[in-house]
ZAVEXMAR-832781 format. One record per residue (C-alpha): residue number from 0; residue in one letter; x, y, z. Coordinates in Angstrom, 1 decimal. Last residue first. Example, Ala and Ser with C-alpha at 12.3 -4.5 7.8 and 13.67 -1.06 7.14 Angstrom:
<recs>
rec domi 1 fiba S east 13.7 north -1.1 up 7.1
rec domi 0 fiba A east 12.3 north -4.5 up 7.8
</recs>
This chain:
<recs>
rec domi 82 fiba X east 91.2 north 88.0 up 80.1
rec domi 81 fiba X east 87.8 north 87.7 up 78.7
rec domi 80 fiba X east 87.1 north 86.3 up 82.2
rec domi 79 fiba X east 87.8 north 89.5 up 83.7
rec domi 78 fiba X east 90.3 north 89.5 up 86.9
rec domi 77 fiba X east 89.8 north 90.6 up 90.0
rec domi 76 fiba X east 92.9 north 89.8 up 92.3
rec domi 75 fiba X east 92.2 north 89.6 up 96.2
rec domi 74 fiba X east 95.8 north 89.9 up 98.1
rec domi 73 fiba X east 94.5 north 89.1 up 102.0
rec domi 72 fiba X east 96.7 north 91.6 up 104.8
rec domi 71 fiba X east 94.0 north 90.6 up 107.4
rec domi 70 fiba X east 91.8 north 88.0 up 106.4
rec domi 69 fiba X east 88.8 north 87.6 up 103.8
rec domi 68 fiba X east 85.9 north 84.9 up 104.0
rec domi 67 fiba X east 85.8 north 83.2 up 100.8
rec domi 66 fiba X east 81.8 north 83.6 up 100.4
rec domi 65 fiba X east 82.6 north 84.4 up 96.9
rec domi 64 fiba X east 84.2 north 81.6 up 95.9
rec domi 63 fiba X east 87.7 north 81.2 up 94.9
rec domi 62 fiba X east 90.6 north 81.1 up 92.6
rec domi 61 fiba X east 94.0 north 81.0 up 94.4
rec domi 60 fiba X east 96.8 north 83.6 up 94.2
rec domi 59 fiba X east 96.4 north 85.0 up 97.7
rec domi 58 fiba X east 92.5 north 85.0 up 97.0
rec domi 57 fiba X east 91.9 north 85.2 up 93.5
rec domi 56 fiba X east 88.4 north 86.4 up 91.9
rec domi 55 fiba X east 86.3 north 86.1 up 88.6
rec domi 54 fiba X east 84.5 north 88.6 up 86.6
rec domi 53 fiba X east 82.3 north 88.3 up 83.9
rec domi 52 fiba X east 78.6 north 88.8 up 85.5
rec domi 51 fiba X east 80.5 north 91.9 up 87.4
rec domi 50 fiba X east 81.5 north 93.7 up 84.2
rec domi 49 fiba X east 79.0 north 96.6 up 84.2
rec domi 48 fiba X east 79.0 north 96.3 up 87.6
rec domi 47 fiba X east 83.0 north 97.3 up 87.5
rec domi 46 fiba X east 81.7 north 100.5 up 85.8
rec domi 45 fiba X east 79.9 north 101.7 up 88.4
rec domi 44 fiba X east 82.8 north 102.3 up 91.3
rec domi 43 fiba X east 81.7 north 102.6 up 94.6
rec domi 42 fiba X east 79.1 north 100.4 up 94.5
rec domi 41 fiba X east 80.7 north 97.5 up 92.4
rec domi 40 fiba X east 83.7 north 97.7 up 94.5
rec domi 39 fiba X east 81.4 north 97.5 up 97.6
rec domi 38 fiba X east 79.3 north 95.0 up 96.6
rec domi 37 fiba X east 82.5 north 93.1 up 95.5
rec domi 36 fiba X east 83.9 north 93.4 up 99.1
rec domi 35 fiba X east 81.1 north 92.3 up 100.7
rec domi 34 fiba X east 80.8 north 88.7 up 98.3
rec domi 33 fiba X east 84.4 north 88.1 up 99.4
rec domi 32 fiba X east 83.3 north 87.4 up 102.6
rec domi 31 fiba X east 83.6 north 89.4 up 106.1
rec domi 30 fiba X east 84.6 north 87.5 up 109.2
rec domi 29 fiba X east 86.3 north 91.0 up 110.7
rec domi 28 fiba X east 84.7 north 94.0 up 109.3
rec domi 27 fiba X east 86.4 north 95.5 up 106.1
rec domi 26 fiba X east 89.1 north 98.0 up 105.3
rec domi 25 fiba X east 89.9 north 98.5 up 101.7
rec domi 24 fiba X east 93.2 north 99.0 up 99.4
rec domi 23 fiba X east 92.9 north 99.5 up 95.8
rec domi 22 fiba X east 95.2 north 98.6 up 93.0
rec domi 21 fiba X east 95.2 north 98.9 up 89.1
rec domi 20 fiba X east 93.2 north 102.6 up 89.3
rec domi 19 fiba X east 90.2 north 103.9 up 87.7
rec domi 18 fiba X east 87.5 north 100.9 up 88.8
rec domi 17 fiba X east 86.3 north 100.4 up 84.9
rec domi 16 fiba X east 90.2 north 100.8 up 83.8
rec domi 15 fiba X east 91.2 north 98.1 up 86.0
rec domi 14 fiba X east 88.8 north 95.6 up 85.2
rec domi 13 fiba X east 89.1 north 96.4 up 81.9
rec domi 12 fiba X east 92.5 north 94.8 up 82.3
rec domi 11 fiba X east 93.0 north 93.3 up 85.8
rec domi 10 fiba X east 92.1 north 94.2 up 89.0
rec domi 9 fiba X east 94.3 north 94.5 up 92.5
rec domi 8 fiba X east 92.6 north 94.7 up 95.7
rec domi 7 fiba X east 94.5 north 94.9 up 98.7
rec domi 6 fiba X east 93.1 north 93.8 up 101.8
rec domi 5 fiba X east 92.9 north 95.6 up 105.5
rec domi 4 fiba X east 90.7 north 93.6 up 108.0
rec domi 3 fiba X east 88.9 north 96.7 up 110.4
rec domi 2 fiba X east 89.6 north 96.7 up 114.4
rec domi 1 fiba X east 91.6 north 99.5 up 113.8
rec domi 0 fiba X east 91.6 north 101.3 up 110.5
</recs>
């Protein structure tokens, strides 16, 4: 993945079991937000759409924003707010 940012995703409870797996890993173009990479979860897998309006996000252990703009090696949690 040259030239790409590489982040792990790990979710959360239904979270988890809507995406299939308790960990992803993505590549994403440099300066992209956390917004992206929730298009693209919600796009690849359906279920976590289902859930989206109830989600909330941890960069590197800290809640944030979705334009958080992601780095290389960047730990994004995605937890339910039911959770």
């Amino acid at each position: 993945m040259q030239g790409m940012v590489r982040v792990t995703v790990k979710l959360v409870g239904a979270a988890a079991e809507a995406a299939g797996a308790p960990a992803l890993e993505y590549g994403l173009v440099p300066g992209s937000a956390l917004r992206s990479l929730v298009a693209m979860l919600c796009a690849r897998h359906p279920g976590l759409l289902e859930l989206s309006s109830g989600l909330w996000f941890a960069v590197n252990g800290e809640r944030c924003e979705l334009d958080a703009v992601l780095a290389e090696g960047d730990e994004i949690r995605v937890i339910p707010s039911f959770h």
